[in-house]
C-alpha positions as CSV (number, residue, x, y, z in Angstrom):
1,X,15.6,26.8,-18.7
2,X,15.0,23.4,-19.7
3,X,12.1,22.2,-19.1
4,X,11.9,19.1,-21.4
5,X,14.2,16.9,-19.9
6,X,12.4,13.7,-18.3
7,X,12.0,14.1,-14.6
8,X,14.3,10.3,-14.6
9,X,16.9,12.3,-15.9
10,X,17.3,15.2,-13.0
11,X,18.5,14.8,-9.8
12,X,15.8,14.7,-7.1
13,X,16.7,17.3,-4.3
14,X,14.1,16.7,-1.5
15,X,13.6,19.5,0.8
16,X,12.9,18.1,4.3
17,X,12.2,19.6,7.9
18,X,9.3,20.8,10.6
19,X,6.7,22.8,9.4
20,X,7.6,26.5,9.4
21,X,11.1,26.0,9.5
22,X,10.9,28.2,5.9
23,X,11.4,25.1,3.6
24,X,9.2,26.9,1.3
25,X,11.1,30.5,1.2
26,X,14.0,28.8,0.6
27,X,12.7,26.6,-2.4
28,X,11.8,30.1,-3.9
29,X,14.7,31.8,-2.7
30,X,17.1,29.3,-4.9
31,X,14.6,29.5,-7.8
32,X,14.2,33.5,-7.6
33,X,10.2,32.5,-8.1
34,X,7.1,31.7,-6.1
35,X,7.1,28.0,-6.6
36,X,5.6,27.6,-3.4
37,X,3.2,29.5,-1.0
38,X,4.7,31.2,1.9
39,X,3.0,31.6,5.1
40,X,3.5,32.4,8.6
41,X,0.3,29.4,9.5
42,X,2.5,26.0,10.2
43,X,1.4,23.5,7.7
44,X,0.6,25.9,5.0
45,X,2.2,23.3,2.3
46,X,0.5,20.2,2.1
47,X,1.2,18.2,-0.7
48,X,4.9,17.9,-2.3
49,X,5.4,20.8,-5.1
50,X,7.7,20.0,-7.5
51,X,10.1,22.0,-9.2
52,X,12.2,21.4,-12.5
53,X,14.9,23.9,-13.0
54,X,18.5,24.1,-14.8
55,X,21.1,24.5,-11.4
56,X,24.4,25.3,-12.9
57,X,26.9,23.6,-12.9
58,X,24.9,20.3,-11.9
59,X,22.6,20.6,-14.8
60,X,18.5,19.4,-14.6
61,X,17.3,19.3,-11.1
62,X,13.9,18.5,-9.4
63,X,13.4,20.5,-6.3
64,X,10.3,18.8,-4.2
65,X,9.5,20.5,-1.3
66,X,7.1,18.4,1.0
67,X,5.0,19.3,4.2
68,X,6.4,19.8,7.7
69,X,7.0,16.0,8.6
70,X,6.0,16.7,12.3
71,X,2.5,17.4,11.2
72,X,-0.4,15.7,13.6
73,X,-3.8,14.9,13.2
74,X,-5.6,13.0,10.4
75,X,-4.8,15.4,7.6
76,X,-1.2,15.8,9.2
77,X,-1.1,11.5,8.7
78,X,-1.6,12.1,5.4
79,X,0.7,15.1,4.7
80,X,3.4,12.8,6.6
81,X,3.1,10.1,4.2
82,X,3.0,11.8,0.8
83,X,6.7,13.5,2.4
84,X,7.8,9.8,3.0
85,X,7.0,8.7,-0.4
86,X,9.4,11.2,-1.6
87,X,12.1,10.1,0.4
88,X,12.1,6.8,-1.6
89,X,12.6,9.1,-4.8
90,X,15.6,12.1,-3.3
91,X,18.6,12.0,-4.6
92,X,20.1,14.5,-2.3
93,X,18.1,15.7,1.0
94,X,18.2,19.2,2.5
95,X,17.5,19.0,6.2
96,X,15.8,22.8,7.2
97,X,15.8,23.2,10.7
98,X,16.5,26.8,12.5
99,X,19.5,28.0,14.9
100,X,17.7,27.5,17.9
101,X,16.0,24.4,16.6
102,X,17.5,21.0,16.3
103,X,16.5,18.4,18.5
104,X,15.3,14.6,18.5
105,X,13.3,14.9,15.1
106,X,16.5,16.2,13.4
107,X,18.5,13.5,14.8
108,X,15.6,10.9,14.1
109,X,15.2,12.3,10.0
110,X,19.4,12.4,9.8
111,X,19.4,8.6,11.2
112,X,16.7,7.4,9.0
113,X,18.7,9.4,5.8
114,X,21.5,7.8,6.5
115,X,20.5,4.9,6.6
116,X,19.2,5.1,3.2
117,X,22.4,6.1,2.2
118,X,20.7,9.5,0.7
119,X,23.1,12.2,1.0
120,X,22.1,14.8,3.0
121,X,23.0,18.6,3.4
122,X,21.3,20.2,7.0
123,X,20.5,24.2,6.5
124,X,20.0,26.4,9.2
125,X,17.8,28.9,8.1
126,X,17.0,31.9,9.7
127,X,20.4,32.6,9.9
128,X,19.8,36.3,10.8
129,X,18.2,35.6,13.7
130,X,20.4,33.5,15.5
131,X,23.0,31.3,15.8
132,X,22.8,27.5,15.5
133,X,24.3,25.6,18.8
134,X,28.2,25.2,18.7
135,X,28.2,21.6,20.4
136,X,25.6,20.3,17.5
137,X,27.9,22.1,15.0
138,X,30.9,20.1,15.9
139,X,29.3,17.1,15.9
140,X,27.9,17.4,12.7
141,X,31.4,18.7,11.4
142,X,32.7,15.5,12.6
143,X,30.2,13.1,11.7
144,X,30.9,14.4,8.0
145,X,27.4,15.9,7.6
146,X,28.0,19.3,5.8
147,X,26.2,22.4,7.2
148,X,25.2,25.9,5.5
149,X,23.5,28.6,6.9
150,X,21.0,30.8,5.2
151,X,18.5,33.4,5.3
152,X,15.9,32.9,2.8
153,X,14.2,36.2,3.5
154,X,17.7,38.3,3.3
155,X,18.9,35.7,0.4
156,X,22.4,34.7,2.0
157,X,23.6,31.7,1.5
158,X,22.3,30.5,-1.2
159,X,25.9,30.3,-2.5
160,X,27.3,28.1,-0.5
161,X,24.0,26.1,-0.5
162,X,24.5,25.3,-4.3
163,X,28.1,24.7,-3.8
164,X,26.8,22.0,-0.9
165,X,25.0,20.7,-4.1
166,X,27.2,20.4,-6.2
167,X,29.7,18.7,-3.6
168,X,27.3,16.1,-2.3
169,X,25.6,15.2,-5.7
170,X,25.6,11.8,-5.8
171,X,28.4,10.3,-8.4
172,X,26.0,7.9,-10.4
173,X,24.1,11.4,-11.8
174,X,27.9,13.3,-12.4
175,X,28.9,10.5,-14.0
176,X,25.5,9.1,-15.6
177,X,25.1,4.9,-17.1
178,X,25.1,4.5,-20.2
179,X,21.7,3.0,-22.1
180,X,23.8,1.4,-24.7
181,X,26.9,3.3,-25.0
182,X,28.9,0.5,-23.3
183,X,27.7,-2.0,-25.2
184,X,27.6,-1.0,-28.7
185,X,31.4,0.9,-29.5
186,X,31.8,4.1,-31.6
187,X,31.2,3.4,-35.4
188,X,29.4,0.2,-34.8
189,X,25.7,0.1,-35.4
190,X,22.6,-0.7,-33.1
191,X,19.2,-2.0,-34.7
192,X,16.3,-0.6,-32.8
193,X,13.2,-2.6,-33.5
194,X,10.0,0.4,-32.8
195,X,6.4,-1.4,-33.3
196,X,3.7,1.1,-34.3
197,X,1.0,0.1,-31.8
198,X,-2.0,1.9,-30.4
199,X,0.3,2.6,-26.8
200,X,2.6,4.6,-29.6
201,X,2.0,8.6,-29.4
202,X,0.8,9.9,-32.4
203,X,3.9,11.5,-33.8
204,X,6.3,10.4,-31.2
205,X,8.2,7.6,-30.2
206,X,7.9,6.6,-26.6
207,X,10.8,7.7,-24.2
208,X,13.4,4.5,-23.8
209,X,13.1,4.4,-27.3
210,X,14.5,8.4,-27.5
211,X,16.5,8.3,-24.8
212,X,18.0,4.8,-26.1
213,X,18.7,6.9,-29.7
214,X,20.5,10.0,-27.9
215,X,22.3,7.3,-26.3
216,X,24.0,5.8,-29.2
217,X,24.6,9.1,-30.7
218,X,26.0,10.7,-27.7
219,X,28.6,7.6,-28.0
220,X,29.4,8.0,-31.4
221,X,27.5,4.9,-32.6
222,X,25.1,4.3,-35.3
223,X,21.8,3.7,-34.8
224,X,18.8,2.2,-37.3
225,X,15.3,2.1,-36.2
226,X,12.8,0.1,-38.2
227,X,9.7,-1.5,-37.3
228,X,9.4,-5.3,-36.5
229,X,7.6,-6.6,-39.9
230,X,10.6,-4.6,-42.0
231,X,13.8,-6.2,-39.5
232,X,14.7,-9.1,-41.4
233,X,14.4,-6.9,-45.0
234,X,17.0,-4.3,-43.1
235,X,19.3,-6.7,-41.8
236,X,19.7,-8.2,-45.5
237,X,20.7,-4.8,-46.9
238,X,23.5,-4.7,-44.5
239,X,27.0,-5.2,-45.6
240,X,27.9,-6.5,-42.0
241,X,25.6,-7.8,-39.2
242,X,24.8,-4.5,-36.7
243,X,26.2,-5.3,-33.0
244,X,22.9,-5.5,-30.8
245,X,19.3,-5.4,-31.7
246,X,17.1,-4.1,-29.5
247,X,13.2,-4.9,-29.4
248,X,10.0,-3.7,-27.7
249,X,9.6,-6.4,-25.0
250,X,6.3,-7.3,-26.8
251,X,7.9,-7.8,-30.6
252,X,10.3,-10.6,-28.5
253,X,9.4,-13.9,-30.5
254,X,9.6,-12.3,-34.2
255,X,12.5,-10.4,-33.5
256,X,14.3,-13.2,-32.0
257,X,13.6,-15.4,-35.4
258,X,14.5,-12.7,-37.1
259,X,18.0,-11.9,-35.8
260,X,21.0,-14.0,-36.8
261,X,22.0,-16.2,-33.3
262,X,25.7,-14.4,-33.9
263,X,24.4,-11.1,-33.0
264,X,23.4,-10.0,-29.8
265,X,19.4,-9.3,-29.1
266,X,17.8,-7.9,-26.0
267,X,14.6,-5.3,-25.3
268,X,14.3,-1.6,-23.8
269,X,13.1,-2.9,-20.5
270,X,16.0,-4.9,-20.3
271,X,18.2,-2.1,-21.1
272,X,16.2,0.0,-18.4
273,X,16.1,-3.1,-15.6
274,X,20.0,-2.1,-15.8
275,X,19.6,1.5,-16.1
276,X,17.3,2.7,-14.0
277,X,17.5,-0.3,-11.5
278,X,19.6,-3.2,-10.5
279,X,19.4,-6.1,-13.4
280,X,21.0,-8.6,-11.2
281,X,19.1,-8.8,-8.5
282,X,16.0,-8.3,-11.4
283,X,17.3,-11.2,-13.3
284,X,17.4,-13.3,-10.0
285,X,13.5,-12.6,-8.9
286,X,12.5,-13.6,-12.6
287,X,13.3,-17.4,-11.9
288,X,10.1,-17.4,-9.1
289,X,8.3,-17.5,-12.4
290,X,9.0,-21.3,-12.2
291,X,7.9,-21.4,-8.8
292,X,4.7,-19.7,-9.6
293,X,1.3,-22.0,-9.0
294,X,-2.2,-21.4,-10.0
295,X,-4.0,-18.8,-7.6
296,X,-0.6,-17.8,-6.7
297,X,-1.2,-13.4,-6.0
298,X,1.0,-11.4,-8.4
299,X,2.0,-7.4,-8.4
300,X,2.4,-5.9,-11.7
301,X,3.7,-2.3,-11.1
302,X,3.9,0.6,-14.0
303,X,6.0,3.7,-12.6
304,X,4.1,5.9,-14.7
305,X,0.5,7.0,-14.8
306,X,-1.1,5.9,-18.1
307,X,-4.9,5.3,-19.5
308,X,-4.9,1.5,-20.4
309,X,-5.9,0.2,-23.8
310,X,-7.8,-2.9,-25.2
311,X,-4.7,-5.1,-25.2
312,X,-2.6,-3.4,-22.4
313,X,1.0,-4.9,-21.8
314,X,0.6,-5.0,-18.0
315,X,-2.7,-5.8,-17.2
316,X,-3.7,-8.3,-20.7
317,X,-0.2,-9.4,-22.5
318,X,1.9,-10.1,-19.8
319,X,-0.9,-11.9,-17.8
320,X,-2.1,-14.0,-20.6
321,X,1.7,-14.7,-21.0
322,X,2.4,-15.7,-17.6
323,X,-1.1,-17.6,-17.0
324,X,0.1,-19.6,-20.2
325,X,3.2,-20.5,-18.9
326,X,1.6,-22.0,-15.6
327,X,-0.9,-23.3,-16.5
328,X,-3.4,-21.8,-14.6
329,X,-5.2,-18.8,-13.6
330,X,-3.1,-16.3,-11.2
331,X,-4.4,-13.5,-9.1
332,X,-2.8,-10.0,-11.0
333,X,-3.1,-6.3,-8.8
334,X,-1.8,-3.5,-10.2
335,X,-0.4,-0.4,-9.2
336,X,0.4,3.0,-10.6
337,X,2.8,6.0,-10.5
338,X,4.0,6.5,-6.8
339,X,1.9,3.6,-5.1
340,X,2.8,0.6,-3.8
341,X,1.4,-1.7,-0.7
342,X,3.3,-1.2,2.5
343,X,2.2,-5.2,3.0
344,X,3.8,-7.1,0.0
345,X,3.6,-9.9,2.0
346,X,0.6,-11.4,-0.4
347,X,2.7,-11.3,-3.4
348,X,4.7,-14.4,-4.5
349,X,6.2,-11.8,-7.3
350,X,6.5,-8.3,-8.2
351,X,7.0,-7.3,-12.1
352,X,8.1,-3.6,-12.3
353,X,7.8,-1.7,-15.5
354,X,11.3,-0.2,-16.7
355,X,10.9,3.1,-15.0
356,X,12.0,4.8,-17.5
357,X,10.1,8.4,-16.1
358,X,11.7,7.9,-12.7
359,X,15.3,8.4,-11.3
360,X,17.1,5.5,-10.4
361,X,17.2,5.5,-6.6
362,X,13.4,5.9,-6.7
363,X,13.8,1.8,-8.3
364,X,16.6,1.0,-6.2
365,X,14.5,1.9,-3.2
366,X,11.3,-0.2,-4.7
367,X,14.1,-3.6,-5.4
368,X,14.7,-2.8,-1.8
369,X,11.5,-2.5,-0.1
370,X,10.8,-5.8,-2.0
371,X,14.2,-7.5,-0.7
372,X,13.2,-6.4,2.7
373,X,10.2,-8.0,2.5
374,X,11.7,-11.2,1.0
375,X,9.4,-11.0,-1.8
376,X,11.3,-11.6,-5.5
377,X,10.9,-8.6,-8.1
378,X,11.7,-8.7,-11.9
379,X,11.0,-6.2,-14.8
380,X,8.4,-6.8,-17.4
381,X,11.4,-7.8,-20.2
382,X,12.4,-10.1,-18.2
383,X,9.1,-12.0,-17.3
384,X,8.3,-11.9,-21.0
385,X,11.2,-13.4,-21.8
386,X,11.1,-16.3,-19.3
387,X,7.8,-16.9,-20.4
388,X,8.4,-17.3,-24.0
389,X,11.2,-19.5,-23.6
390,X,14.1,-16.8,-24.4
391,X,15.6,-15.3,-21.5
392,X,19.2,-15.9,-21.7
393,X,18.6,-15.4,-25.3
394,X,17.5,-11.8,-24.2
395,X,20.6,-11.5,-22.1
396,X,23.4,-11.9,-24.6
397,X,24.6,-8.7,-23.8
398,X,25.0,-9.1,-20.4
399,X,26.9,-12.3,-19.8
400,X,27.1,-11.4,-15.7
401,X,23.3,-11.4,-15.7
402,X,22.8,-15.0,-17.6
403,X,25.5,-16.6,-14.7
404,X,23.3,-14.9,-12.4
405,X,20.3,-16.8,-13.6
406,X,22.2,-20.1,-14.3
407,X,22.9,-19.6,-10.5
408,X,19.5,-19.5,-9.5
409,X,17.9,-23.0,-8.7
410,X,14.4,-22.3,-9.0
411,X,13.1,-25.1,-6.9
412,X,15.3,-24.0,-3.8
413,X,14.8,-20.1,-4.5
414,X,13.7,-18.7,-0.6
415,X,11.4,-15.8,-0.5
416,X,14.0,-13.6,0.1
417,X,16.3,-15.0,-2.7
418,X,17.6,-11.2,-4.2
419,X,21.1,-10.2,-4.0
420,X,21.1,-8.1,-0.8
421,X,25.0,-7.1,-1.6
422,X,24.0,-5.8,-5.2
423,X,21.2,-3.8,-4.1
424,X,23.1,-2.2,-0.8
425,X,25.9,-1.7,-2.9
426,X,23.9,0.4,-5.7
427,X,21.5,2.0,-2.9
């Protein structure tokens, strides 16, 4: 089993249903262990438990089972909505209802699922004591939604339930992005520019950066890392100029002097705006920089749960960056991890991190929530960038994304100026 592969690399299976429908014996019946506690008491799991496992043939997996949806009370309120949050993060939803047991909150979570585009797989657990309803059967057959029946306590199946994996796994995680691999061909070399900071772990280079290496390497490319005082020394010992180099975000103005105009230059959270999210639609919502005024409220959001330092990129650099650029003080909340207002109706912009521990549709459902509230989101490369005076610069590699900001007229830019086609379309 491996369990060292990011949780943004495996696909998010969310286990969804009433409480004591058995979502939890069937999470442990598909892992053959006790990952979550079984009782007869409705409600007995309350917040979501995770589980990373190797499913062959799909590969790593994150199995999230989440409390009965139809919970009540105050406590129940709160159950509800930690199960909603994981909705904006499933890749593929299993509906658990029983034979005898599908009704108006089935119909209402298979409307709102399909609406978000998530596939979904219903189970009818229980299997052996009862049938499921012929009528609902046939109109699920027909409506395209794929159906399995199973008995978690006598283990049947489970078989066809990973098959209905497999089958409705969504093609974006067969058929993963490239980081780089597109952009840099077999034999030709990438520089990746790694500063040594206090944010670096001890040891270890942070996770774009590895992922970003494996990348090239799985592609057949060459890769160089140095650090951003020792680029311009490496670039002279070359016998040819390397295709792309790639920067920390933060290292943008001495590795821009640095590289040769003739070769392309961008950052990791540029790479991972594409990647992990929608870098259209990302490099569209960085132009309300230029609407930005002085008090203006602004929502920096980091996906994952770190302890800030002295001189932290989102809540000093990019501030002081942005404040610099407008001339005037603006109002800066930020958010960790899995939280994010429901009312982003305050903000004039949004600057996501570049997500790089989440899976994608947990990003493309954030660009979403922000479209829907016609509020304009970037990524933090991006906002540097603009700031400093380099963007398209930064977007050399991607010459859709610089016509896509050309297009942009900042002075006319509504509230809701995102590209609703690009994100539907990826959603």
């Amino acid at each position: 089993m491996n369990r060292v592969t990011p949780k943004g690399f495996r696909l998010h299976i969310g286990l969804f249903g009433r409480r004591n429908v058995g979502k939890s014996s069937l999470l442990n019946a598909i892992t053959r262990q006790d990952v979550s506690i079984v009782s007869a008491t409705a409600g007995t799991t309350t917040d979501p438990v995770e589980k990373p496992m190797e499913l062959l043939p799909l590969g790593p997996v994150l199995f999230i089972d989440t409390a009965g949806i139809d919970d009540a009370g105050g406590l129940g309120a709160l159950r509800v909505q930690r199960t909603r949050q994981v909705l904006d993060r499933t890749d593929l939803a299993v509906l658990v209802t029983e034979p005898a047991g599908w009704g108006d909150f089935e119909e209402g979570m298979l409307a709102e699922l399909t609406a978000r585009k998530t596939p979904v797989i219903v189970v009818f657990n229980k299997a052996d004591t009862g049938a499921a309803e012929p009528q609902v059967l046939e109109r699920l057959n027909r409506d395209g939604v794929p159906v399995v029946h199973t008995s978690a306590r006598q283990g049947t199946g489970l078989l066809d339930l990973r098959q209905a994996f497999l089958d409705r796994a969504p093609a974006e995680f067969v058929n993963a992005p490239a980081i780089l691999g597109d952009l840099v061909p077999p034999g030709e070399l990438a520089v990746l520019v790694v500063p040594i900071d206090k944010e670096a772990p001890k040891g270890r280079l942070i996770l774009p950066q590895v992922q970003s290496i494996r990348d090239l390497l799985d592609n057949d490319a060459c890769c160089l890392v140095v650090k951003d005082r020792e680029l311009r020394t490496a670039l002279e010992h070359l016998a040819r100029p390397p295709k792309l180099v790639v920067t920390d975000s933060q290292a943008f103005l001495k590795v821009a002097a640095d590289t040769p105009p003739n070769v392309w230059l961008t950052s990791f959270s540029i790479l991972f705006a594409r990647f992990k999210g929608d870098l259209i639609t990302q490099v569209q919502g960085v132009r309300a920089i230029d609407r930005l005024q002085p008090g203006d409220r602004v929502l920096v959001a980091e996906a994952c749960s770190h302890h800030p330092i002295a001189d932290d990129i989102g809540r000093v650099k990019l501030p002081r960056w942005l404040t610099q650029y407008v001339g005037g003080k603006l109002e800066f909340d930020t958010v960790q991890g899995h939280d994010f207002p429901d009312d982003l109706s305050a903000y004039r912009l949004v600057i996501h991190c570049g997500a790089c521990m989440w899976n994608r549709r947990a990003m493309l459902t954030r660009i979403m929530r922000c479209r829907q509230a016609g509020v304009p989101i970037t990524n933090y490369g991006l906002a540097i960038a603009q700031s400093l005076g380099i963007l398209e610069r930064a977007l050399q590699p991607f010459p859709g994304a610089i016509d896509a900001f050309r297009a942009v007229d900042p002075a006319t830019l509504a509230r809701d100026g995102t590209s609703d086609r690009v994100v539907t379309e990826c959603l």
